[in-house]
C-alpha positions, 0 to 999 in steps of 0.5 A, a space after each residue: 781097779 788100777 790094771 793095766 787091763 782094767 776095762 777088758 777085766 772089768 765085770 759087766 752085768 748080763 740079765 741076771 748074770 755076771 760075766 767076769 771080763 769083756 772077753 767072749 767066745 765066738 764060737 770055736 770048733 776043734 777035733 772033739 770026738 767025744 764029749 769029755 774032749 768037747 768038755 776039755 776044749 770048751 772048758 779050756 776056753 772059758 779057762 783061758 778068759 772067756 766070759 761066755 763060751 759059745 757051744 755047737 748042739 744038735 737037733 730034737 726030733 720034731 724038727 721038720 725039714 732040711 736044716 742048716 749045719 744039721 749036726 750029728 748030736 741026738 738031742 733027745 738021746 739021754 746020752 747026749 743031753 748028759 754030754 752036753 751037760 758035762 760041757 755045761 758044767 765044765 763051763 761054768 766051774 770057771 765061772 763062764 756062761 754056756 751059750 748055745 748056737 742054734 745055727 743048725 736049727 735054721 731052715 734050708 729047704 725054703 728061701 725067704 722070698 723068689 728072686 723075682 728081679 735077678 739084675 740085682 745079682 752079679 753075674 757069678 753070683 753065686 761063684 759056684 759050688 763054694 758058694 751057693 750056700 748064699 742062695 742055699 745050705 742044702 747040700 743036696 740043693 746045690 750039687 742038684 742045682 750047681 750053678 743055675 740061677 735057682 733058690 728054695 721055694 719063698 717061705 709061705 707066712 704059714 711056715 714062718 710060723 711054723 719056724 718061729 714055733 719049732 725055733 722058739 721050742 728048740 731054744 726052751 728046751 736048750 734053756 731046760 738042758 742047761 744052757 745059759 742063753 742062746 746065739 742067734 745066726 743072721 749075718 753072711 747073707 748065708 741063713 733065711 734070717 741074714 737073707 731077709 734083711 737083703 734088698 736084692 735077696 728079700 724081694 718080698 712084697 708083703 709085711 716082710 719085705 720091702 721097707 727096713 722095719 719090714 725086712 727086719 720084721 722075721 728077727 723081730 717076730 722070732 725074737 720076740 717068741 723066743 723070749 717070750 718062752 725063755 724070758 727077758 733074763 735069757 740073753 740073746 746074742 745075735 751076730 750080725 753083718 755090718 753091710 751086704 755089698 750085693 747091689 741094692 743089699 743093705 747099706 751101713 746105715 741100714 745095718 744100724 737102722 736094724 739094730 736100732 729097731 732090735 735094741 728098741 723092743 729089748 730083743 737082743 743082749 748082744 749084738 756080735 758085729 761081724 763083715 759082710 762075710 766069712 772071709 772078712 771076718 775070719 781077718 788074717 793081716 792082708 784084710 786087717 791092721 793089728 790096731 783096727 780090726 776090720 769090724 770095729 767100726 760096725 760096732 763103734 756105729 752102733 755105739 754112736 747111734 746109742 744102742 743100749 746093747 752089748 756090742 762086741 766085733 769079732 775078728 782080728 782082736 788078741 792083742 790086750 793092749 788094743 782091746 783095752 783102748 778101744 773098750 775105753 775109747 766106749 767103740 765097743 762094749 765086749 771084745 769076740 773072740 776065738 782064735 787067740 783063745 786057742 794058739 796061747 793056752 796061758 792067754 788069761 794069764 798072761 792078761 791077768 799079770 799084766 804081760 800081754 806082750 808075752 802073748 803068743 802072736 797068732 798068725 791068723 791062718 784059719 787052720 784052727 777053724 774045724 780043724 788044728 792050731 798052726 802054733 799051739 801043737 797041744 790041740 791037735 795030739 789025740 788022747 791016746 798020744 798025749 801019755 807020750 809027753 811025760 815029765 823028764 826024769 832028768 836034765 839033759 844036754 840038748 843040741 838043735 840044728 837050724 834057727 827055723 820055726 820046727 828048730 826054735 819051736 823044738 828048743 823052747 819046748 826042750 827048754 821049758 821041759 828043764 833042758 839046757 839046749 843050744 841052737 846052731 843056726 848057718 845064717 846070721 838071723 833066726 827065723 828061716 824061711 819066715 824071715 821073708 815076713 820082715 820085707 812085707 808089712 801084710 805078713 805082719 801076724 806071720 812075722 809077729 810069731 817069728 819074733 816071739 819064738 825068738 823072745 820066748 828062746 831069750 826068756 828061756 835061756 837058749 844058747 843060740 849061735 848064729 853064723 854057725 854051720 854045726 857038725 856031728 863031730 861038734 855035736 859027738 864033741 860036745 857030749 850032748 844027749 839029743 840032737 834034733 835036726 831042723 835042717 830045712 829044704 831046699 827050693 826046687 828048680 824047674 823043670 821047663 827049659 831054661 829054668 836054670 838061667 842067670 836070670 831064674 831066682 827062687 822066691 827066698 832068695 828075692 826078698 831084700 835083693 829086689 833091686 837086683 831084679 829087672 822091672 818086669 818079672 814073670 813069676 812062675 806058680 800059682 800057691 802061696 809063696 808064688 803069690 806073696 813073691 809077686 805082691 812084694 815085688 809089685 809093691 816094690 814097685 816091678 811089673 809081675 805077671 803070674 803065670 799058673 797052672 790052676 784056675 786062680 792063683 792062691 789056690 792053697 790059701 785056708 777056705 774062710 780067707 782065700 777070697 779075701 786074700 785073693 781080693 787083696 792079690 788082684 787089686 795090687 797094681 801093676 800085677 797080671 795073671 795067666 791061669 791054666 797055662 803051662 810054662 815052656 821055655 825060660 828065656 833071657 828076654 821072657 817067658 813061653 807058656 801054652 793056654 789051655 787051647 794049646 796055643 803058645 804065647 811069650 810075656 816079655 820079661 828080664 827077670 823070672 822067680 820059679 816056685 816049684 816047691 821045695 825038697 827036703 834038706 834029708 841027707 844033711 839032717 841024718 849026717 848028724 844021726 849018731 852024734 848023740 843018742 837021741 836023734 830026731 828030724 824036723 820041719 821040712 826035713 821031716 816027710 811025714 805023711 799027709 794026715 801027720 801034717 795035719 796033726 798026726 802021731 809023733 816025731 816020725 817017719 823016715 823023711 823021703 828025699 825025693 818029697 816035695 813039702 811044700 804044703 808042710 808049712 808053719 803047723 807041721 814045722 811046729 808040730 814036728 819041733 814040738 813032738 820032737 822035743 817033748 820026747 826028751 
């Protein structure tokens, strides 16, 4: 084969399959209410080039005990075995393999051992309620337990037995549904399988503790049922953690020495590599670089070491040209995937024509994971909704207002439904509030979307006009059908004294004047605008205290990253942070806030940026209500309520003025401009 692509396309071999390309899916969750959605979902993604699409199915009824992830599917209800049939089929009519995660079918109520020596623990670990499934997933364990220094009781030999047996049952009667091979979770430290190969976790003294081949022995022993039931030609994928960074955890090199003992005896087909935890595997662009993905060199360990498994990282990957290299440089054998399967729907596509540099750019936001894509609107529309987006009858002369991502996304959606738009921007660059993304090499994802909406508008034919504050009458003037106002929002002044002083920014008004500023700052708020301001102007070289009302700063990031930013924002230098405090008194020479004791403190400083939020641009959107016979609101302009921004109905409810949006954010700026559009 001669393509650009021609190792990620390249067929492998899998027991008695096939699969098409390197691509596999990682497993994705998205909205399915039912099973002709999951069907459509799953399907979707072995459409758009996974060559194995890993499902989410429920439990059988002789399963004893707490269960991990316990789903809400009745696996003996003929139902729901037809349901899953359904996503079966769906599957493999795109020439894909069905595997099935069998997360849920991992034991909470029992851990693999005591901890008999806790100084191998840190002192806040685990941090809490967010993170005691480290010790369990019970639910009912951690809100019992909060955080004392408590686990199940140690696994007997007698329930491991047990568990093997139920666990290798529930994998033969996956395999009798339909199911092509099966998803073994063991990474994370999070489940009785990734917990047992811990030194500090597993303090076991007898045959499964202690040494790496007895640590290892509970995966070899599970395994080893599990094929003896389905048979050597049922594949075995397990994902596994590169490294546990606890004290006395496991080390790289014990993480190969695992591998090496599985590969060894033929126990896995698949070995997905991922970090030592959620938050560095679901990578954004402050973990990882575009060109070496946080998990590539787990897996280039393995290769080296000689494992003859299939070896596939996960996290980070989506641009082709990338995969390519590193599947031919031999660092790793399949690529893992999920996220770039759901924000471009023509993903495949675009790989298979050899334009991989048309691929939509995700912003690696984690909003996707249990939830709705940021960029790709389509995911979130209910069923009932989508008969709203029909075909066009005709060519239409449309008018948008505003470069920002809700304006460019509602001109490139206007324009791929065949209109002929025009886009009116005031500034001289496209973009809006995302141009800060150019002055920050962390916000490289964020930034790379920026750029494709305005190389998707080029491709389209939009006639954008910068410098250009545009006017109803322009608009009435102009004949056009439809106007879509994206006028934005504007930041919002503090309330505290002294917050409107010569020496106060707003956060967009820092990037590129950086200079003008003093060297030592005292940024005011603690969400994500505030925090990416502060780590600009730190690595800009400025001293910057954050001062904030909550318990940590960034304390709107996505779950399955907010650590790792966080980790990210502390190690910066020259940065410091008050959490719990009230700003008071804005000053020329500094700032006053008051600690959670009611004790008053002043941070000497020149220069202070407020991130207050932002209100919406209202009035200024429905000047333009009028001009044209279809009228419609975006983006921050557009208040809609809560649960719209996650995904909601439609274009719109009436935006309130005196809303503060700051929590609108790229997906309901993509998701208005989109809807908007498509109502055309």
């Amino acid at each position: 084969m001669n393509h650009k692509y021609q190792h990620v396309l390249q067929p492998v071999k899998l027991g008695k399959n096939i699969l098409k390309n390197r691509i596999i899916n990682a497993k994705s969750v998205a909205i399915q209410d039912d099973f002709d959605s999951m069907a459509e979902f799953l399907g979707g993604l072995a459409r758009n080039g996974a060559s194995i699409v890993t499902c989410a199915p429920g439990m059988f009824k002789e399963v004893k005990g707490r269960t991990f992830f316990t789903s809400d599917y009745d696996m003996d209800s003929r139902e729901d075995q037809q349901g899953f049939k359904k996503v079966i089929e769906r599957i493999h009519a795109y020439g894909s393999l069905a595997s099935a995660s069998t997360m849920c079918y991992l034991p909470v109520d029992v851990a693999i051992s005591e901890i008999r020596d806790w100084s191998v623990i840190p002192e806040n670990f685990p941090p809490g309620p967010e993170g005691i499934y480290y010790m369990s997933m019970d639910p009912e364990f951690m809100m019992k337990h909060g955080h004392e220094k408590i686990v199940p009781p140690e696994i007997t030999k007698e329930q491991i037995k047990e568990f093997i047996e139920l666990f290798t049952s529930y994998c033969v009667r996956l395999k009798e549904l339909g199911f092509d091979m099966v998803n073994i979770y063991a990474s994370y430290n999070a489940s009785i399988l990734g917990k047992s190969l811990s030194r500090a976790l597993n303090q076991r003294t007898d045959e499964y503790g202690g040494s790496n081949e007895n640590r290892v022995r509970l995966l070899c022993e599970l395994l080893s049922s599990i094929k003896a039931a389905c048979g050597k030609d049922f594949p075995i994928e397990l994902q596994i953690s590169g490294h546990d960074p606890l004290k006395g955890g496991f080390t790289e090199e014990d993480f190969v020495e695992y591998c090496q003992i599985l590969d060894s005896k033929g126990l896995v087909d698949i070995f997905q590599v991922r970090a030592w935890s959620g938050d560095y595997t679901h990578t954004n662009s402050y973990t990882s670089t575009k060109e070496n993905p946080t998990n590539l060199r787990f897996a280039e360990m393995l290769k080296k070491a000689g494992v003859k498994a299939y070896v596939a990282p996960v996290g980070g990957f989506q641009d082709p040209a990338v995969m390519e290299r590193v599947i031919a440089e031999g660092k790793c054998d399949l690529i893992a995937m999920a996220r770039p399967l759901i924000c471009d729907e023509n993903y495949y596509e675009k790989i298979l024509a050899g334009k991989g540099e048309e691929v939509q750019s995700c912003i690696r936001c984690d909003k996707c994971h249990g939830g709705v894509c940021s960029i790709n609107p389509k995911l979130g529309i209910s069923r009932e909704y989508q008969d709203m987006y029909k075909a066009p009858t005709s060519v239409k002369k449309v008018a948008v207002i505003g470069g920002g991502p809700s304006g460019m996304k509602a001109a490139i959606t206007a324009a791929e439904r065949g209109h002929k738009v025009t886009l009116f921007e005031k500034e001289g660059y496209l973009g809006g509030q995302l141009h800060h993304t150019d002055f920050m090499d962390c916000k490289w994802g964020v930034k790379e979307f920026k750029d494709y909406l305005i190389m998707r508008m080029n491709q389209l034919g939009v006639d954008v006009k910068l410098n250009t504050e545009a006017t109803a009458y322009m608009i009435q003037a102009g004949g056009y059908d439809a106007v879509i106002a994206g006028t934005g929002s504007t930041p919002k002044k503090g309330s505290c004294p002294g917050a409107d002083g010569a020496n106060v920014w707003a956060p967009v008004d820092v990037f590129g004047r950086e200079n003008e500023l003093a060297e030592e700052v005292v940024v005011v708020g603690g969400a994500m605008i505030a925090a990416d301001t502060a780590m600009y102007l730190c690595n800009e070289g400025h001293k910057v205290t954050m001062i904030t009302r909550q318990r940590q700063a960034a304390h709107d990031y996505e779950a399955h990253s907010n650590d790792a930013f966080r980790d990210y924002l502390t190690s910066r230098p020259n940065i410091h942070f008050v959490t719990e405090a009230q700003t008071t008194l804005i000053e020329e020479d500094g700032v006053t806030y008051t600690d959670k004791e009611g004790n008053s403190h002043k941070i000497p400083c020149g220069s202070v940026v407020v991130a207050n939020g932002r209100i919406p641009n209202t009035e200024q959107a429905y000047a333009f209500a009028g001009s044209a016979p279809q009228f419609y609101v975006v983006g921050d302009a557009c208040a809609l309520t809560e649960a719209s921004k996650r995904g909601g109905h439609g274009p719109g409810a009436k935006p309130d003025p005196n809303k503060d949006t700051t929590d609108a954010g790229i997906r309901h700026s993509i998701y208005t401009g989109f809807t908007a559009a498509s109502c055309i």
